[in-house]
Structure formats: structure tokens, C-alpha cells
N, C-alpha and C positions, 0 to 999 in steps of 0.2 A: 504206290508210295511216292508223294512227290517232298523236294527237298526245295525251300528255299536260296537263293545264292544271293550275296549284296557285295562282298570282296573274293576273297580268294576261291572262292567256292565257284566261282563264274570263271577262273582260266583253270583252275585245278579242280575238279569237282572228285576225284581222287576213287570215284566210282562209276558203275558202267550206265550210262541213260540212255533211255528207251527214246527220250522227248525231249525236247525243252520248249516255252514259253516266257515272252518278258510277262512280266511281273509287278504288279504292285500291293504294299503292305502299307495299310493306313495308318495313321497314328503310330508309324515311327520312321526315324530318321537313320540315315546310314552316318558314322560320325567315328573318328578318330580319337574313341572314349574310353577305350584299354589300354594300358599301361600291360606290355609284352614283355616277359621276363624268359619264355622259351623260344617260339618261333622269331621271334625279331626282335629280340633285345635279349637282356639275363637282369640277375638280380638286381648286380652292381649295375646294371644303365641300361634300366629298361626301353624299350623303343613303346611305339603305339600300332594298335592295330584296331581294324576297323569291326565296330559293333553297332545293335541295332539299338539303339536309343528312344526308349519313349516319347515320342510328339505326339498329343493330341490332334494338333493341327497339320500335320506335317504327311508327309508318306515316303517310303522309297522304292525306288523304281530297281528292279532285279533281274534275277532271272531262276523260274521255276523248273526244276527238273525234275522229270519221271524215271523212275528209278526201273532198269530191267526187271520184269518179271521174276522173280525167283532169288534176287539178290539183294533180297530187302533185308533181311536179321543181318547176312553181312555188312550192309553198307551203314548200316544201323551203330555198328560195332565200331565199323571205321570211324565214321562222324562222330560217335562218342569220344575214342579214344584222342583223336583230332583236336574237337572241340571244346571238351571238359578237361582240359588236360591240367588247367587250375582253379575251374569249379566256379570262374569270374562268367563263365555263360551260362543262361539258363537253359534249356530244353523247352520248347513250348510248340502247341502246334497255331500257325499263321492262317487269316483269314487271306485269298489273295486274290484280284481282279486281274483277267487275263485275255483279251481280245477274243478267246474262244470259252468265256465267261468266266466265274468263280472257281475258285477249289482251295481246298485246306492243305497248307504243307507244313512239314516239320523246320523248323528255324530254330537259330539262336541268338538269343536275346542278353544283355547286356544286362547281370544284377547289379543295380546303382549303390547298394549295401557290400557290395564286395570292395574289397583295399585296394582290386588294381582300375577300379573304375574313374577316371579323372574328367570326366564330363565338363565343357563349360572351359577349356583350356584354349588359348588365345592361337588362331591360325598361324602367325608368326612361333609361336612357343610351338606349337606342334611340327612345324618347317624343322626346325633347329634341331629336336629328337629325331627325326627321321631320317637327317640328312645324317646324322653319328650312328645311329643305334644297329646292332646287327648281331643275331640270336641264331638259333641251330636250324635254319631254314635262310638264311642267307640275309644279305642287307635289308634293313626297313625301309630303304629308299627304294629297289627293286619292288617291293612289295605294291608300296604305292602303285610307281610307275606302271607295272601292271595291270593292275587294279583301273587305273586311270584307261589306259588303253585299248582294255577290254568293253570296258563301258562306251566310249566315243566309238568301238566298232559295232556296238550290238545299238547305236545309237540314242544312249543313255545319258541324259545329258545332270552334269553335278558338280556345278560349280565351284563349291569347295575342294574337291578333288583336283578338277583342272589347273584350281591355281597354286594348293598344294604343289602338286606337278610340275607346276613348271618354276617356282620359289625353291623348292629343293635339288632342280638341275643348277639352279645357278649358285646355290650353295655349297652343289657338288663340283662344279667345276674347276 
């Protein structure tokens, strides 16, 4: 079983792996297009978190993990409860190119019909929720920061990220 990773799932993978591989997924984009009302935000002032967004043209670059041998219906479990925990993801499995070739993994994907999906929000307007917002998993701006630093070390390079990153240090400052 392998799992996709694009944000958090790349410093916490919150399960045991056998493997991992960078990754790419075609036709979608990694993008700050949830609207977080548990993990990095709440009702009253949701933060945003990072989903896979439909691009045709587009792809993003990740990190695929192979799930231990025997620990698959658990991880299974986990990731659901993780994941689905407002039903704004989908479950889908991902076609993914890997320097040691193809393989299909399970990802989650961004339903654009769901209420917390805010697609299409302006980097600066994204800055400003992230530097405020903070949910049952710790600040949104952690979250990023993260996110960002994981990527530049597994050398993944994502431009909106990095300047997110560095626009919400200095509005955290």
C-alpha cells in the first residue's frame, strides 16, 4: 500500500513506512484551498490547509510512502479518521511517476463542491489567515512553516509555499 504525501503527511506521516519515494501527481496542484475548522483553525476563524487541487496542466511534486507490510487496514483507519474528519477530502487512488518508475497511491483530494473549499484566494489573503488562525493541532503558521521546510529538504521546490513562508514570518513577527 503506498500513500501519497503533499503537506503534512510528508513531516508526520502518522504511520509506520516501509519506503518512501519523491513523487509526482499530474494534473494537480498542491494549494492552500481548505478552509480548516479543526486541525488549524475552528469554526469561528477558520485557518487554511493544504489540498490537492485539480490542474490539468499542472502537477505536484510529493512524497510517496510504502506503508509496512501488515499495517495497512490500520493506517487505513488512521488516514481516514485524520483525513475525512469534515468529508471536505475525497479518498481517491493517485496515478504517481517516481524515478524508480510508476505506482498508484491512495491520496486525498480536494472536493471543489464542498463549503470549506475556497480555491482561487489571493496569496496575500491566504498570508493574513495563516498568520491568525490556530486549531486543535497547533498554529496555521507552524503548519506552513513546516510544510515549507520539509519540502526545500527533500528538495522540492514550491514557490507559493516559499513565499507564503516567508510573508507570514514577517507578519508574525
Amino acid at each position: 500500500m503506498w500513500v501519497f504525501g503533499y503537506g503534512s503527511l510528508i513531516w508526520n506521516p502518522e504511520f509506520p513506512v516501509a519506503e518512501q519515494r519523491i513523487a509526482r501527481a499530474p494534473g494537480w496542484r498542491r494549494s492552500f484551498c481548505m478552509r480548516s475548522i479543526h486541525h488549524r483553525g475552528s469554526v469561528a476563524a477558520p485557518g487554511l490547509v493544504l489540498a490537492l487541487d485539480a490542474a490539468p496542466d499542472a502537477h505536484c511534486d510529493g512524497v510517496a510512502f510504502r506503508v509496512t507490510p501488515g499495517a495497512e487496514a490500520e493506517t487505513l483507519a488512521t488516514l481516514r479518521e485524520r483525513e475525512l474528519i469534515s468529508s471536505a477530502y475525497l479518498e481517491v487512488t493517485l496515478d504517481l511517476s517516481t524515478d524508480k518508475g510508476p505506482l498508484s497511491a491512495l491520496g486525498f483530494v480536494i472536493d471543489p463542491h464542498h463549503a470549506q473549499y475556497c480555491g482561487g484566494l489571493a496569496l496575500e489573503e491566504q498570508a493574513q489567515i495563516i498568520a491568525q488562525a490556530s486549531g486543535g493541532r497547533g498554529p496555521n503558521r507552524d503548519y506552513l512553516w513546516s510544510t515549507a521546510a520539509h519540502l526545500a529538504e527533500l528538495g522540492i521546490a514550491d514557490e507559493e509555499l516559499e513565499w507564503l513562508a516567508t510573508r507570514v514570518r514577517s507578519l508574525s513577527a
